[in-house]
C-alpha positions in Angstrom: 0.0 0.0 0.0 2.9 2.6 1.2 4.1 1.3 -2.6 1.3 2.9 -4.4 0.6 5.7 -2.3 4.6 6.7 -3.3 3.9 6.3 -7.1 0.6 8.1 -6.7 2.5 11.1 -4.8 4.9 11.0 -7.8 2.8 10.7 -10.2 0.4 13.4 -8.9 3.7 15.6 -8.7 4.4 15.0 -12.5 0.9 15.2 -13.7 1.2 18.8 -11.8 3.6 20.1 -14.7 3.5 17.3 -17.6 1.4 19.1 -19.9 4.3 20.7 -21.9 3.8 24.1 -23.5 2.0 25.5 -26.7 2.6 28.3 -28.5 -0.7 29.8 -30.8 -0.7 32.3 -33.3 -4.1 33.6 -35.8 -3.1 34.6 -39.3 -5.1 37.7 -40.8 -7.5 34.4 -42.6 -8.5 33.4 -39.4 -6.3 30.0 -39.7 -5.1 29.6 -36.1 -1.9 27.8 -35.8 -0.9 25.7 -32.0 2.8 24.3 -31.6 3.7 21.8 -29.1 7.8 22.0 -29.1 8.9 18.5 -27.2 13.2 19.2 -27.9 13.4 15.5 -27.7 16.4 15.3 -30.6 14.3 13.0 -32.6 13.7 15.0 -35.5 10.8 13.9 -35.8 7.6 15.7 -36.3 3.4 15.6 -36.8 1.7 18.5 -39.2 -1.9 18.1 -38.6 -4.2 20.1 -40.0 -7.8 20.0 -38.6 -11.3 21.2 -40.0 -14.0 22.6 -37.6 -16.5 19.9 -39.8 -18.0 16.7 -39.2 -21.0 14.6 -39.7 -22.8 16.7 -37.2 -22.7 19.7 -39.8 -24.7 17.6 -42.4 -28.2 18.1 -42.8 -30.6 14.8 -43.0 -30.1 13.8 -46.3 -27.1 14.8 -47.3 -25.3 12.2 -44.7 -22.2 11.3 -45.1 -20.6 13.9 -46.8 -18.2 15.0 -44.6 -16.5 11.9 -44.8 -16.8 11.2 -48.7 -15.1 14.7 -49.0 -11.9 13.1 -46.5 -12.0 10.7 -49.2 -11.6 13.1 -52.3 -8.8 15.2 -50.5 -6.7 12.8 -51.6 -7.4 12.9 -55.5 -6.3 15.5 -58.4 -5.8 19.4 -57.5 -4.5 22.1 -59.6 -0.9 21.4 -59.6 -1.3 16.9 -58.1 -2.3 14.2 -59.7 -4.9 11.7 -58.2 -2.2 9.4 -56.0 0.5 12.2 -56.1 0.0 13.6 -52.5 0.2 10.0 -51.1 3.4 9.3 -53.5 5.2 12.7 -52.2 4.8 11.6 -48.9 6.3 8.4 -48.8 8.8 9.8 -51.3 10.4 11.6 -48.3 9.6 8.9 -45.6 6.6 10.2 -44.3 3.4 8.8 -43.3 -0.3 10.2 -43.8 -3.8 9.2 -43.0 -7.0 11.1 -42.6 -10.5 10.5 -40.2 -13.7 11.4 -39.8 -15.4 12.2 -36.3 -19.1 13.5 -35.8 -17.4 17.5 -34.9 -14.0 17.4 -37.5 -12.4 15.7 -39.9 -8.6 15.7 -39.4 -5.2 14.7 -41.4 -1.9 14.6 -40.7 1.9 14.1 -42.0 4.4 12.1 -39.7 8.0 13.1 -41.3 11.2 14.6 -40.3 11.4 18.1 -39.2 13.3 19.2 -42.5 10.0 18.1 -44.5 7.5 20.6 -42.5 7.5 23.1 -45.3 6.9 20.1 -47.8 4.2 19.1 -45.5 2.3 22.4 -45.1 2.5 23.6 -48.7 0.5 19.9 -49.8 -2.3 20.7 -47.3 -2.5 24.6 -48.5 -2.6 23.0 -51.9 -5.6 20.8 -50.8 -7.6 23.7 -49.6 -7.5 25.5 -52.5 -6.5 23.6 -55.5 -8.9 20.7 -54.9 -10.4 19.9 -58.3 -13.8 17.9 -57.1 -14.2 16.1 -60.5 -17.2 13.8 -61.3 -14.9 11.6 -62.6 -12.8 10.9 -59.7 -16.3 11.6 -57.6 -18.3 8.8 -58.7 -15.8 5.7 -58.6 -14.8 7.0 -54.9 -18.7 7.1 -54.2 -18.2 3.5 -54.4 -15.6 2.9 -52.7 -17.2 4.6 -49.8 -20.5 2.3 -50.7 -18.0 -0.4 -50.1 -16.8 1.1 -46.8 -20.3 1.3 -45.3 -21.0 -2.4 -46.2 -18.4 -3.7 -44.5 -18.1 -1.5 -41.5 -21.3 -1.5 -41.0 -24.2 -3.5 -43.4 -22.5 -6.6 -43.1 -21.0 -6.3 -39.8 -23.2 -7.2 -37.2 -21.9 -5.1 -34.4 -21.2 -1.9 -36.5 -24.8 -2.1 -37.0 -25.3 -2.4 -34.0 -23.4 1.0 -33.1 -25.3 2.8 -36.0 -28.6 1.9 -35.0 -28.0 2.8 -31.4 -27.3 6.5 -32.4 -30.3 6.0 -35.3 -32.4 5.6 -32.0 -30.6 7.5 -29.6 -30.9 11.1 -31.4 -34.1 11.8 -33.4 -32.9 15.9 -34.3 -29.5 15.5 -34.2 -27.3 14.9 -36.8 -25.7 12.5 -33.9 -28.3 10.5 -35.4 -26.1 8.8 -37.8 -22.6 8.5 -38.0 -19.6 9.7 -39.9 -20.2 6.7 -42.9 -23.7 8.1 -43.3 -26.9 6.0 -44.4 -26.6 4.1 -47.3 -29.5 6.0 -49.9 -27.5 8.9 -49.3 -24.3 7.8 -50.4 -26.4 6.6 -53.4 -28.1 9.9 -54.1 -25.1 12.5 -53.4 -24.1 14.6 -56.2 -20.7 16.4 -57.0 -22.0 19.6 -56.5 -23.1 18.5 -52.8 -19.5 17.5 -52.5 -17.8 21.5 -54.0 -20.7 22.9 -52.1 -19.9 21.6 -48.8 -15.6 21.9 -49.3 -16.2 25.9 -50.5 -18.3 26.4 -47.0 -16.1 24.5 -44.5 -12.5 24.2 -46.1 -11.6 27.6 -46.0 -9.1 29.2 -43.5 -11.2 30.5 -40.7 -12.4 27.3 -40.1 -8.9 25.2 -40.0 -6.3 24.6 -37.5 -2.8 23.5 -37.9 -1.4 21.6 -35.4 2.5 20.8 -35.8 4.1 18.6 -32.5 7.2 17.8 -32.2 11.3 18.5 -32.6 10.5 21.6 -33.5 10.4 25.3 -32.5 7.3 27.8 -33.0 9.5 30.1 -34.6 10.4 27.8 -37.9 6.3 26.2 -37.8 4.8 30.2 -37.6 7.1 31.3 -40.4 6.3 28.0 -42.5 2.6 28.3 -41.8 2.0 32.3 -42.7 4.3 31.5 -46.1 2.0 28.7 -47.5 -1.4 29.8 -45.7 -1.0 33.4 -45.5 -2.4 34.4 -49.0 -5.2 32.0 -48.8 -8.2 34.0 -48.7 -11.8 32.8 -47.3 -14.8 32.3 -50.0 -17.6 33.0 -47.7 -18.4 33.2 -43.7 -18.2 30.2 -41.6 -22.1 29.0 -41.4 -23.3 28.2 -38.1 -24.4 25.2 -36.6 -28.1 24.8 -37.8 -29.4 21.5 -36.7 -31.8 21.3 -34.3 -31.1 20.8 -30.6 -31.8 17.4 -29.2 -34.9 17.6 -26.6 -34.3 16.1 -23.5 -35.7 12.6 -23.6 -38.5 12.2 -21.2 -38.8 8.1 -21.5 -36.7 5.2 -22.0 -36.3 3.9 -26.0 -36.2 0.6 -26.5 -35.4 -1.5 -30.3 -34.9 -5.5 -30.9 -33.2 -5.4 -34.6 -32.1 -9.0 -36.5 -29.4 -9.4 -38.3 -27.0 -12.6 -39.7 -24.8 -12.7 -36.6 -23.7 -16.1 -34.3 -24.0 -14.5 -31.3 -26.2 -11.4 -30.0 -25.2 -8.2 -28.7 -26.6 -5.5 -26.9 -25.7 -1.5 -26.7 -27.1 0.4 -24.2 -26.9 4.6 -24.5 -27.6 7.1 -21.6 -27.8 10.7 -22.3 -24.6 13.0 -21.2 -23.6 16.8 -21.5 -20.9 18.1 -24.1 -17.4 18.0 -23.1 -17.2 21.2 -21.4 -19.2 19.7 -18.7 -17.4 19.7 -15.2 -19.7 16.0 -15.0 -16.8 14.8 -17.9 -13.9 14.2 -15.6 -15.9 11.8 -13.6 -17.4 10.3 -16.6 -14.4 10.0 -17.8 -13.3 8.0 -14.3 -16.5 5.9 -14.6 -15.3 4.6 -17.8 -11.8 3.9 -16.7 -13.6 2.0 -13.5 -15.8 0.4 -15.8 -13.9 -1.4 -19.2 -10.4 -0.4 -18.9 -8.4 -3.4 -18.7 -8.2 -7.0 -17.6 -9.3 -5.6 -13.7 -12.3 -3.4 -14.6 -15.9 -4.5 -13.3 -17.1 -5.2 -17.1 -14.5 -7.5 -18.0 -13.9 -9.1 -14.1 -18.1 -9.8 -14.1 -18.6 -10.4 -17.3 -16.3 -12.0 -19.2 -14.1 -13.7 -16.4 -16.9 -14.9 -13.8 -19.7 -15.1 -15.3 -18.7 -15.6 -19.0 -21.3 -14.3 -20.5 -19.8 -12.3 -23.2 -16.3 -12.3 -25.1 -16.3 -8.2 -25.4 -17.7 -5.3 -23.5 -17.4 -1.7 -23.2 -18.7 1.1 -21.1 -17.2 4.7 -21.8 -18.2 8.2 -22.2 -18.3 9.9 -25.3 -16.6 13.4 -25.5 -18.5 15.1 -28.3 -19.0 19.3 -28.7 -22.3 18.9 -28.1 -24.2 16.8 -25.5 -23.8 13.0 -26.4 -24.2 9.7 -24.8 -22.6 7.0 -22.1 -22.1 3.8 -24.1 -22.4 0.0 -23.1 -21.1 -2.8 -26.3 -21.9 -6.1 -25.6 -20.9 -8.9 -27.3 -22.6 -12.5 -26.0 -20.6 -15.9 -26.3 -22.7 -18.3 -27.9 -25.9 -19.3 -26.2 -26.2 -16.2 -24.1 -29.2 -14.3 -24.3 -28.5 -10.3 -25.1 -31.1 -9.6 -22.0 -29.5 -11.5 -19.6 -26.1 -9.5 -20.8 -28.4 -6.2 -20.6 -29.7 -7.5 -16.6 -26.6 -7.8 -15.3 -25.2 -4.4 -16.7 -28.2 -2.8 -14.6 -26.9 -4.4 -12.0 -23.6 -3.2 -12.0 -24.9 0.2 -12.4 -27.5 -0.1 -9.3 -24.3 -1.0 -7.8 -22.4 1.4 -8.1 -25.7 3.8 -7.8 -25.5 2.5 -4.1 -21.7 3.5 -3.6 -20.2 0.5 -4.8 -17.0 2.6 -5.4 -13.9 2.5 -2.9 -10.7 4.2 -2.1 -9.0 1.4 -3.9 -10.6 1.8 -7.0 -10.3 5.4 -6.9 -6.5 5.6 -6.5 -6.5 2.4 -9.1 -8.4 5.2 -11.5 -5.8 8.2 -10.8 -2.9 6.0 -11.4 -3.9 4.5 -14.8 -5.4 8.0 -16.1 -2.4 10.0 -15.1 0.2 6.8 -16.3 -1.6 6.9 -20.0 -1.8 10.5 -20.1 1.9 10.9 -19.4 2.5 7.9 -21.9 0.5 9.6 -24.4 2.4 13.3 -24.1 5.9 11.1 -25.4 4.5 10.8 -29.2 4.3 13.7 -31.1 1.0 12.4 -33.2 -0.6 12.0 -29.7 0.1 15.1 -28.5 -1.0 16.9 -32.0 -4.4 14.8 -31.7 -4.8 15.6 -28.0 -4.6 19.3 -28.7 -6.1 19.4 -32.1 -9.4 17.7 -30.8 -9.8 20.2 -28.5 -9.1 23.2 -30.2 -11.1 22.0 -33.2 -14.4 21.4 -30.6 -14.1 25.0 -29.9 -12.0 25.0 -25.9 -8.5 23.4 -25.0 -9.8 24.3 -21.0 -11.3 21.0 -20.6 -7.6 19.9 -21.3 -6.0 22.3 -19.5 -7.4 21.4 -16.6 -7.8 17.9 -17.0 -4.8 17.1 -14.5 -5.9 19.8 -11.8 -9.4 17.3 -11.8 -8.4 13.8 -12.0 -5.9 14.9 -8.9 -9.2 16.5 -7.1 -11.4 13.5 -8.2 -13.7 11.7 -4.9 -15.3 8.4 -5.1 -18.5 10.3 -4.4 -18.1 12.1 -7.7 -18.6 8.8 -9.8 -20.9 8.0 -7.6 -23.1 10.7 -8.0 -22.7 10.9 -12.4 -24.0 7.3 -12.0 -27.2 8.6 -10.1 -27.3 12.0 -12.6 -26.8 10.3 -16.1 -27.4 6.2 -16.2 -31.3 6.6 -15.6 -33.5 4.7 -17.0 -35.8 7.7 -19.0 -32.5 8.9 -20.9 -31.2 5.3 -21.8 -31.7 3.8 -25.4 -30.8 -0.1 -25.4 -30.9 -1.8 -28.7 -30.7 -5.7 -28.9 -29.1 -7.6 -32.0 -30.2 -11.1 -32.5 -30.1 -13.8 -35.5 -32.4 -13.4 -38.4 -33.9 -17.0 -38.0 
C-alpha cells in the first residue's frame, strides 16, 4: 500500500507540470496555428491540420458527406495528380492518413522536421487547389458504398453501433454517423460535395497543429508562407441543426441481423465536453472497461462468461452526447440476460459500490496513459487538435488539476445524474432466424 501511495505522490507531482507548452498564433484568414515543441532530438515531427466539420454539420439527407469529402482530399488538385500527395509523402519517408469524427475531420503528415515546409504547402494546396471532378467523384462514391457495407451493413456489431445512435438522437445529426446512411451515399451529387468543401474548407475554419522536434519560430514562419495568402470564400455558417430535446422516456429496439451470437448497446444521455460531470465520466469509464481488472471484464467475461467483449465509456462530443455500453454474448447467451446484469452493476455502483482502492486504481492509470501519451508527437497533435477543433483546450487544460481532485463520491453521483432509465436507449441484436 505505502508502494502505491509513493507512485501516486509521484505521479500526482508529475501530472502537476507534464502538460508541456503551446505556442498559438491567428493569421489575418482566421487560420489559427498551435505548436507543441517536445526538444526530444528525434527530428521527428506531426503536421496536422484540422477542419472545424463533421457529420454533425450535415443536414438529413445529405449524410455522409463530410466523410466522402476526407476521401476526395486525396485525388487530383491544380498542380497533383490523383495518387500524387500520397506518393510525395512516402517519397520523403513520411506517413499520412485522414478521419472522420461526428465535430471534425482531421489529417496529418508524420515526417522529419526538415520536411514541415513540404508538408504544409501539400495541405494549403488541398484547400485551395482541390479539383472535385465527377470523374474521380463517382468511382470514390463507391468505394465509400463499399466502406459502409463492411463496417457497418454486413458487420453485425457496427450495425449495432449505428442503430444505437439511429435511435438515440431523433434531431441531431448525432443520429447517424460519420459513414452516413446508405440511400445517401447513393443519391449525393458532386455539387453536394464542391458545395460543402467551398463552406467549410476555407481558412477561418482550420487549425494546424504541428508537434514535435521543432520550435514555434520555424512552424509560424512556414505556416503564414503557405497559408497566408489564402483567402476565405464566404463566412463560416453556423451550426443549424436542431437541438436534441431532452428525452422524457426510456427507448427501446430489438433489430435481427446474420450474426452467431447477439449483442446489446445500451446509450444514456450525457452533457458536451465542457461539462465539469466529464472528468468523472471519464473516471466511470476507466472503472468500468479499462483493462483485464475493470468490473465489465472481471463480471462479465471472467466470472460469469457471458460475453467475449464489452465496453462502457463516455463519449466526449461538442455537443451533448451519450454514455455507451457494447456487448458482445458468447454463444448461447441471451442479449437480455447480458443487458440485466449491466443494470446491476450500475445499481451498484448507484449505491456507492465505489472505494478508495478503486479510486486511487483510477488516478494512477489516467495519469500513467496521459503521461504515456504526451511522449509521441502524433498523440500530443491529436490531443490538442481535438480540443481546439471542438471550440476550448480548458477541458484539457485542466484535466490534471481534476483527475488529482477526483472523490469516489463524484462517480458515484454521475451514475445517479446520467445512467437513468428515462434517458437510456438499449438496442438488442439477434439472429435473423
Amino acid at each position: 500500500m505505502k508502494k502505491v501511495l509513493l507512485f501516486l505522490t509521484f505521479l500526482g507531482a508529475l501530472m502537476a507540470n507534464s502538460l508541456p507548452e503551446h505556442f498559438t498564433k491567428t493569421l489575418e484568414n482566421g487560420l489559427q496555428i498551435v505548436v507543441i515543441p517536445m526538444n526530444n532530438k528525434s527530428d521527428v515531427i506531426t503536421t496536422d491540420i484540422f477542419y472545424k466539420v463533421g457529420s454533425g454539420n450535415e443536414i438529413m439527407g445529405k449524410s455522409g458527406i463530410a466523410h466522402m469529402l476526407e476521401h476526395l482530399n486525396f485525388k487530383s488538385t491544380k498542380n497533383l495528380k490523383a495518387g500524387e500527395f500520397d506518393e510525395i509523402v512516402k517519397g520523403f519517408g513520411g506517413v499520412n492518413n485522414a478521419s472522420t469524427g461526428f465535430d471534425y475531420t482531421h489529417y496529418y503528415i508524420k515526417s522529419s522536421s526538415k520536411n514541415l515546409p513540404k508538408s504544409l504547402e501539400l495541405f494549403a494546396e488541398l484547400m485551395q487547389n482541390l479539383k472535385l471532378t465527377d470523374e474521380e467523384f463517382q468511382p470514390e462514391r463507391n468505394v465509400v458504398l463499399e466502406e459502409r457495407l463492411w463496417r457497418t451493413d454486413n458487420s453485425p456489431i457496427g450495425y449495432l453501433y449505428f442503430r444505437l445512435f439511429n435511435n438515440a438522437f431523433t434531431y441531431h445529426p448525432y443520429h447517424w454517423t460519420p459513414i452516413g446512411f446508405k440511400d445517401d451515399i447513393k443519391n449525393w451529387s458532386i455539387e453536394d460535395i464542391r458545395s460543402f468543401h467551398s463552406k467549410y474548407y476555407q481558412p477561418a475554419n482550420a487549425i494546424v497543429v504541428v508537434a514535435g522536434d521543432i520550435t514555434p519560430e520555424v512552424v509560424f514562419e512556414n505556416v503564414t508562407k503557405y497559408f497566408g495568402a489564402i483567402k476565405n470564400a464566404s463566412p463560416i455558417p453556423s451550426a443549424h441543426h436542431q437541438v436534441e430535446p431532452q428525452q422524457d422516456g426510456a427507448k427501446r429496439l430489438m433489430i435481427k441481423k446474420e450474426s452467431e451470437v447477439e449483442m446489446v448497446a445500451i446509450a444514456y444521455k450525457i452533457p458536451n465536453f465542457l461539462h465539469e460531470d466529464q472528468v468523472a465520466l471519464s473516471a466511470l469509464s476507466e472503472l468500468l472497461s479499462s483493462g483485464k481488472s475493470s468490473k465489465l471484464q472481471r463480471i462479465l467475461v471472467d466470472e460469469k462468461k457471458l460475453v467475449n467483449q464489452i465496453y462502457g465509456y463516455a463519449m466526449e462530443a461538442k455537443d451533448p452526447s451519450v454514455f455507451l455500453f457494447l456487448a458482445v454474448c458468447n454463444p448461447g447467451v441471451k442479449a437480455e440476460n447480458v443487458e440485466a446484469e449491466i443494470l446491476k452493476i450500475i445499481e451498484s455502483l448507484k449505491k456507492g459500490d465505489v472505494s478508495d482502492k478503486d479510486i486511487e486504481k483510477i488516478k494512477i492509470n489516467t495519469k500513467a496513459d496521459f503521461i504515456h501519451n504526451l511522449e509521441s508527437s502524433s498523440e500530443l497533435a491529436t490531443l490538442f487538435g481535438s480540443y481546439y477543433a471542438k471550440g476550448d483546450i480548458s477541458p484539457l487544460l485542466n484535466y490534471e488539476e481534476r483527475i488529482n481532485a477526483l472523490k469516489k463520491e463524484d462517480i458515484i453521483k454521475a451514475v445517479n445524474k446520467y445512467l437513468v432509465q428515462q434517458s437510456s436507449t438499449t438496442v438488442i441484436l439477434r439472429k435473423d432466424y
